[in-house]
N, C-alpha and C positions, 0 to 999 in steps of 0.2 A: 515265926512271923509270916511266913510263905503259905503256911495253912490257914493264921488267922482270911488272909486275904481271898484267897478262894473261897473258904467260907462264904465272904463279903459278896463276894462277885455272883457265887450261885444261888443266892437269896434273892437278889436285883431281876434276875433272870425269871426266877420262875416267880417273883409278884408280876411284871409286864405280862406276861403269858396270861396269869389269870384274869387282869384287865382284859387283852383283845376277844377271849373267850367271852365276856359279862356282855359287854358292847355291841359284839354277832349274837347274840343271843336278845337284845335287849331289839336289833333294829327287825331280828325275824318276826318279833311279838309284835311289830306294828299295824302290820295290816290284817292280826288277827282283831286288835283294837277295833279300827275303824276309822283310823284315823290316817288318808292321803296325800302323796307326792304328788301334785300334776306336772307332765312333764311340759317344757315349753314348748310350744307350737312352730315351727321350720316349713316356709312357702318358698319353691326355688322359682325365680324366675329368667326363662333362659332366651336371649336374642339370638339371631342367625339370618342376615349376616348383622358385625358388631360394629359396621361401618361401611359406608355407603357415599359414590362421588356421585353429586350432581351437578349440573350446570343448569342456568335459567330456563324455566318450564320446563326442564326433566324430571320426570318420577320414578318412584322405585316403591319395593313391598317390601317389609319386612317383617318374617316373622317371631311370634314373641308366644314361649309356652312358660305354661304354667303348673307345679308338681307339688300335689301336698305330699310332702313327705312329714306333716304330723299327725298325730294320734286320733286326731277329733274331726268331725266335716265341718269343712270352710262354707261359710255361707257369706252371700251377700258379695259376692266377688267381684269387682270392676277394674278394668283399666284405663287408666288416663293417660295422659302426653302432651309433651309442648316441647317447643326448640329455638333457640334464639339465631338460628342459623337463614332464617328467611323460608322455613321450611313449613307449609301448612298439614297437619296431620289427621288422617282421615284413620277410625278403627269400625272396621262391622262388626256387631253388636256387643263393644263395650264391657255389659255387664254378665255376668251368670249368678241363679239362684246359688248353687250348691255346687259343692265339688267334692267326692266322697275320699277318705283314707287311701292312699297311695294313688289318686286318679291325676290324671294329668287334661290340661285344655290349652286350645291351639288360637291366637287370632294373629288373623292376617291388616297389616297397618302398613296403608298408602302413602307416600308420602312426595310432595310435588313442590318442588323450589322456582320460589318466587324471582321475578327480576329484582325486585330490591329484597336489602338485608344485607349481612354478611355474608363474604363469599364462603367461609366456612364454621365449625361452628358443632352443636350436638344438639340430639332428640331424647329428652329426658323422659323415662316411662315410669311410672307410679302403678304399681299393684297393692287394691284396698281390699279388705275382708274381716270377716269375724269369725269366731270360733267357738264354744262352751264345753265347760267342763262338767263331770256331770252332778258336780252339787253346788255348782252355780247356777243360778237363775240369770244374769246379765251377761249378756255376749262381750266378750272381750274381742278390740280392735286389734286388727296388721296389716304391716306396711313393709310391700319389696319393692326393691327399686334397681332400676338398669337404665343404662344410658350407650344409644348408640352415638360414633363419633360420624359428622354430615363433614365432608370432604368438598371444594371446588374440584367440579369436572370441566375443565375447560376445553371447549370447542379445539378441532383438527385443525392445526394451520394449513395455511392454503399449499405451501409442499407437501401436504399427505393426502389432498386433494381433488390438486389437478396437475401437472407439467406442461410446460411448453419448450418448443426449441424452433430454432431457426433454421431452415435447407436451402443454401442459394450454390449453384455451382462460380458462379463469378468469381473472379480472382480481383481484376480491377475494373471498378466501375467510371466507365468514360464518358465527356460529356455528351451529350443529345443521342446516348444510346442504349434505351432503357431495358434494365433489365428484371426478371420475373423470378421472388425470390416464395421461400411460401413456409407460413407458417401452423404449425402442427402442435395440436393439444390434445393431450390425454387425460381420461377422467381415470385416478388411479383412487377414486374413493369407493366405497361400500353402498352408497346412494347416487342419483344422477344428478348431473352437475349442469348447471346455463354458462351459458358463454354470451356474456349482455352486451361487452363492448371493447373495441379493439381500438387503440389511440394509441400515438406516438409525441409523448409529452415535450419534446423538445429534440424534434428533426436537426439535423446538420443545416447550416442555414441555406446551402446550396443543393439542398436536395428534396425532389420533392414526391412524396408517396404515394400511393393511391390503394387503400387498403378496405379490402372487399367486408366490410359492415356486418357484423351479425345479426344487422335490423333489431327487432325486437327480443333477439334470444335464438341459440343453438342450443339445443339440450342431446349432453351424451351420455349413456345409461354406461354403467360402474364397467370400465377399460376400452370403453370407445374410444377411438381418437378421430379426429377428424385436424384438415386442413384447409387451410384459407391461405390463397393467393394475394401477394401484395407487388406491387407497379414500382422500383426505385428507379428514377431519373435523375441524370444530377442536371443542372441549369446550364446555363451558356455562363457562368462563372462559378469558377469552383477552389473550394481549400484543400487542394493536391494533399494526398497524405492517408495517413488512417483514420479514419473516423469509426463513433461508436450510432449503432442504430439499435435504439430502445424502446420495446412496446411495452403498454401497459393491455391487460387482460385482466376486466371486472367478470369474476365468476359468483354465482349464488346457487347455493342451495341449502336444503332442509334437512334435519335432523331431531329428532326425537320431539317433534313436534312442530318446531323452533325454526325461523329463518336465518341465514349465516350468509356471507358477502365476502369478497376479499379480492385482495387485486397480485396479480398473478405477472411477473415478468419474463420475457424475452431480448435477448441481446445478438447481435452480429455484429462482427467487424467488419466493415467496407475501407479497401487502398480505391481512394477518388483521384483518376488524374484526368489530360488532357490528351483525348485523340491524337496519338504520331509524338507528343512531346518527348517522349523518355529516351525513342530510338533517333529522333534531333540530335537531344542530348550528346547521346552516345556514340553517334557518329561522329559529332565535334568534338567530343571528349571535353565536354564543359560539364562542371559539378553540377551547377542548377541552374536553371532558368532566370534566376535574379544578374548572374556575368553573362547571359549570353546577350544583349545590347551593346557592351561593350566590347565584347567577343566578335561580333558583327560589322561595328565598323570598326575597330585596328586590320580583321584579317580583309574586309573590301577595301579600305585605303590602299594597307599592303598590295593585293593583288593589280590593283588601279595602276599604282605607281612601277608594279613590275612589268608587269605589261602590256600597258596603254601608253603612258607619257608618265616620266621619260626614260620608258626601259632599265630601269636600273633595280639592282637589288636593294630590299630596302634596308635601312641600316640596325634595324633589330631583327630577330630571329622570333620566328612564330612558336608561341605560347614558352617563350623564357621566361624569367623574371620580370624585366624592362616589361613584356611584351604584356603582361600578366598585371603588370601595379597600372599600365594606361587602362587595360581593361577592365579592369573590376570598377578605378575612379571615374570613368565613363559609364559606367553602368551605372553606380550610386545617384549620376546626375540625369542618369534617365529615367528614373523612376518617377519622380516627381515630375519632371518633366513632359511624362505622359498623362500624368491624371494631370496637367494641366493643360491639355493640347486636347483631348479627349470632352476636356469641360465643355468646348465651345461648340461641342458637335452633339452634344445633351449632354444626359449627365455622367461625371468624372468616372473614370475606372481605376483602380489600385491594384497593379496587379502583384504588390508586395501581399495584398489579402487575398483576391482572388482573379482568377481570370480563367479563361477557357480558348478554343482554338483562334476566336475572330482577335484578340489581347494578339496573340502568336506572331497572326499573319502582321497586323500594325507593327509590333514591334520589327518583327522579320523585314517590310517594306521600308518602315521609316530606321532602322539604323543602316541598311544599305544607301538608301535615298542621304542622310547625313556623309555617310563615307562620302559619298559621289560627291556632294556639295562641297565638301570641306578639300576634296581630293582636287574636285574645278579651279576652287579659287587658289589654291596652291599655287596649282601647274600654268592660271591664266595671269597669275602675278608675275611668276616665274617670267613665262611667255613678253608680257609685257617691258618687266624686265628689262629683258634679252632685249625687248628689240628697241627698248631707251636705251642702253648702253651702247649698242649699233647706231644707233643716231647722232648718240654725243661721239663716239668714234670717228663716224662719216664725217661730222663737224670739223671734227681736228683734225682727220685724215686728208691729204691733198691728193689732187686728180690732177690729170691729163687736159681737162675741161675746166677746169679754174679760171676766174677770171683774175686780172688783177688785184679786185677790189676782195675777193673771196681770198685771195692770199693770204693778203693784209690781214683779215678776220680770224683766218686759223693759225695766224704766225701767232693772233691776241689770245687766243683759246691757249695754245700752247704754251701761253708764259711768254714768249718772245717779241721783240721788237724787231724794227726792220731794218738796223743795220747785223749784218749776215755774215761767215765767211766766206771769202771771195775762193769759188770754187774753177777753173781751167778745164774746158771741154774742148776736144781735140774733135772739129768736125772738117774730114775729108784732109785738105792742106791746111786748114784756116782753125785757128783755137782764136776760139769766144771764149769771154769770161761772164761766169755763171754765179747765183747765189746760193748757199748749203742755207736748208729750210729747218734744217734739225739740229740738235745739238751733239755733236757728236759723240759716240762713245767708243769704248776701245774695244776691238777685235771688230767693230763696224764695218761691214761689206759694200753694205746697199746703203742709200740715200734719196730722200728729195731735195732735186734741184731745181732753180729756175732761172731765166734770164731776168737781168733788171726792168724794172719798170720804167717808164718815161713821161713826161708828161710836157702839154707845153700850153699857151697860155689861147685863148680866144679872146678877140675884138671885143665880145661884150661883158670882159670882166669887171670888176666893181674892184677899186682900191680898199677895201673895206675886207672882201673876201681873201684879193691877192698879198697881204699883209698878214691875214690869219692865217694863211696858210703856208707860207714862207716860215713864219715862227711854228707852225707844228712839224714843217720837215727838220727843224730844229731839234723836235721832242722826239727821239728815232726809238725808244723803250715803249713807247702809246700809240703800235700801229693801225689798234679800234679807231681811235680818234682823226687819224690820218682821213682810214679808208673811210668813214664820216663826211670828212672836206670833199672825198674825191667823188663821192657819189652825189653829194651839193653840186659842187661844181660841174658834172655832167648834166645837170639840169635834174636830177630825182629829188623831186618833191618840187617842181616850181619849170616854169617854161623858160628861164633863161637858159643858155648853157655855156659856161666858161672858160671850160679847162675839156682840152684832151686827153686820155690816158689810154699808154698801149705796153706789149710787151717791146722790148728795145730789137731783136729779131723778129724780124717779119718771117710768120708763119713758125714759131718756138713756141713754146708753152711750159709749164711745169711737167717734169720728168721723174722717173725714178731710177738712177743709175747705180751701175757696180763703180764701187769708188776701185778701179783695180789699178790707179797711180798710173795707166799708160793714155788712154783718151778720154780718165777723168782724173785730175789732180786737184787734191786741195791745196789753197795757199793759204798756209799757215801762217805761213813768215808775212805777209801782208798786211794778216790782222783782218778787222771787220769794214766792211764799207755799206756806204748808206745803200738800200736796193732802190730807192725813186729816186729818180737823178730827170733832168729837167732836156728836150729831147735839144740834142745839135743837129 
């Protein structure tokens, strides 16, 4: 069976063999026939470069070869193109007769982008021709084709441009004391650059600039820099603090044909205060300028009161708490206070938004001038006071020079009437008896004393008068009303005069004695006796 199959197998073998032998044999005989293969015709067409960035009115060349690598000459050979990319396509001269077996041709194609169109996009190239075979009569057509990719080349922003920066040595800028800061640009581009205009689009509102104008244009050719001088001043009212100062810088210039524009910034920091404020401040050791009004007048008050009138220390301590919550709520109420007082003198100042040194000096003037006012009226009430209390004293207080009728008035002041204790004064051999003006109290030394009063009747009295007054020595609790009658009756207020009145020793008066119990005794034991008693 093993043989049958071999058999099998090397029959199979050598019939294949004699087929590939008949077939090589049959394709040699062909072209002794006459009878041709033509081969296909292959045009290569080659870009360089295969992509290309433009931007509006930039152009660029590209070029595009052309390589028969078939068998036959290309004739009638043209190139076209077109691009949907906004790009207008320019080729010198287009077409060629002929181009022989293995030859190669070169054209050069312009190509210039539009402002409109897409910004990016391809340039599609078309290679036409013909070709013949040589037992054809009819030229057979060909078509290569390439496509370059059109890229947006967009314009250098303005940081690859140009630079600016700001050089001011100032630390802090004061008011009405201007300083010279200067600003510097450099053209870090490949072309020359204008410098058209220099503006500060929104100054600090308290500051005012004065920046040297490029007129119609500065032009700096490629790493020039150049500088311009600018004036900062702050006003007679300013926003103490940091502030930012930003210029704008319109630059233009040209490139690959094309105009370009852009605007170019610059920044500084400016700390704006007020001439002398800070070192105020700091000498007073007040946070900020909005406590020191109230700061102002507590420590002139205090100082007033410590050492003007009336020498005393005051009763809070300088910048405690107490000393701190007056100050600050004093300040809140000066604020407003001054852009109201300021109104009438033009117009309003706020120096919660801004102020400068003349804000300083007013406040500085008028919270002293307040201390002083407030500290006046104080000390002249106080004053006043003092010398009503002394008056009402002297009132109540008995003299030496009293008269009768004054007695009478201050026994009324006092609460008392005019029956009195009967007080024993020891004069020489002879004791008088005397009347106690006070009430007495215990461990009492001293007293006012006085002799009785007397009274006795005149010729031209009136039953009318001497009837009233007979019932008010009655009334001995209402010695107002007594000494009333007795001052009628000496004629004040009217030309009669009725009544005499005197002290009962001639040449006594009210006294003020040591009750020392030896030549002053009170009598106690006696009790009260009337002090007007009727003369014997």
């Amino acid at each position: 069976m093993g043989i049958n199959l071999l058999r099998r197998t090397s029959g199979a073998a050598v019939m294949l063999l004699v087929m590939t032998v008949v077939f090589s044999s049959f394709l040699a005989v062909l072209p002794c026939r006459g009878i041709a293969l033509a081969a296909v015709p292959a045009a290569a067409l080659e870009i360089s470069p295969s992509a290309v960035k433009l931007a509006a009115g930039q152009g660029a060349d590209v070029l595009a070869v052309v390589r028969n690598a078939t068998q036959r000459v290309m004739r009638k050979v043209r190139l076209s193109g077109f691009s949907n990319a906004g790009v207008a396509v320019s080729i010198a001269t287009p077409e060629l007769d002929s181009l022989a077996v293995d030859g190669s041709h070169a054209w050069n194609i312009h190509v210039v982008k539009s402002a409109s169109g897409p910004a990016s996009g391809g340039m599609y190239l078309r290679l036409d021709y013909e070709w013949k075979t040589k037992n054809s009569e009819a030229p057979t057509p060909g078509v290569a084709t390439a496509t370059v990719d059109i890229q947006e080349n967009l314009p250098d922003s303005i940081d690859k441009v140009a630079e600016a920066r700001m050089e001011a040595s100032l630390e802090t800028l004061e008011e009405n004391r201007p300083e010279t800061a200067f600003l510097v640009v450099r053209n870090i581009a490949a072309v020359p650059i204008l410098v058209e205009s220099i503006t500060a689009p929104s100054p600090p509102l308290d500051l005012f600039l004065l920046i040297c104008n490029p007129g119609r244009g500065v032009s700096l050719a490629p790493q020039e820099s150049r500088s311009f001088p600018i004036l900062i001043k702050a006003e007679n009212a300013v926003h103490t603090g940091e502030h930012l100062l930003l210029l704008e810088l319109g630059i233009h210039w040209e490139k690959w044909g094309q105009p370009f524009s852009g605007t170019l910034l610059a920044s500084q920091k400016l700390s704006v205060g007020v001439l002398g404020e800070s070192d105020i401040l700091k000498l007073l050791g007040v946070p900020t300028f909005l406590f020191l009004p109230g700061f102002l007048m507590a420590a002139a008050f205090m100082a007033l009161w410590k050492f003007v009138s009336p020498k005393k220390a005051p009763a809070l301590e300088a910048k405690s708490t107490e000393f701190w919550l007056i100050a600050i709520t004093l300040s809140l109420l000066a604020a407003p206070a001054y852009s109201f007082i300021t109104r009438w003198f033009g117009s309003p100042r706020n120096y919660l938004v801004a102020y400068g040194m003349r804000d300083v000096f007013w406040v500085w003037i008028g919270s002293i001038g307040v201390a002083a006012f407030v500290w006046l009226v104080i000390t002249g009430s106080m004053g006043l006071m003092a010398r009503w209390k002394a008056s009402k004293h002297a009132q109540r207080t008995f003299s030496e020079d009293d008269s009768p009728v004054e007695v009478l008035r201050k026994l009324a002041l006092n609460g008392l009437g005019f029956s009195l204790t009967a007080v024993d004064v020891t004069v020489g051999s002879t004791k008088q008896q005397y009347l106690l003006l006070e009430q007495r109290r215990e461990g009492q030394t001293e007293a006012w004393i006085s002799p009785p009063i007397v009274w006795e009747w005149r010729g031209t009295r009136t039953v009318e008068f001497a009837s009233q007054f007979m019932k008010q020595l009655d009334q001995v609790k209402n010695a107002d009303a007594l000494a009333d009658l007795i001052e009628r009756g000496c004629g004040k207020g009217n030309d009669v005069k009725m009544l005499d009145v005197s002290w009962k020793y001639t040449g006594e008066h009210p006294v003020k004695k040591k009750l020392d119990g030896a030549n002053v005794t009170v009598r106690e034991d006696i009790g009260e006796i009337r002090m007007v008693e009727e003369k014997v």
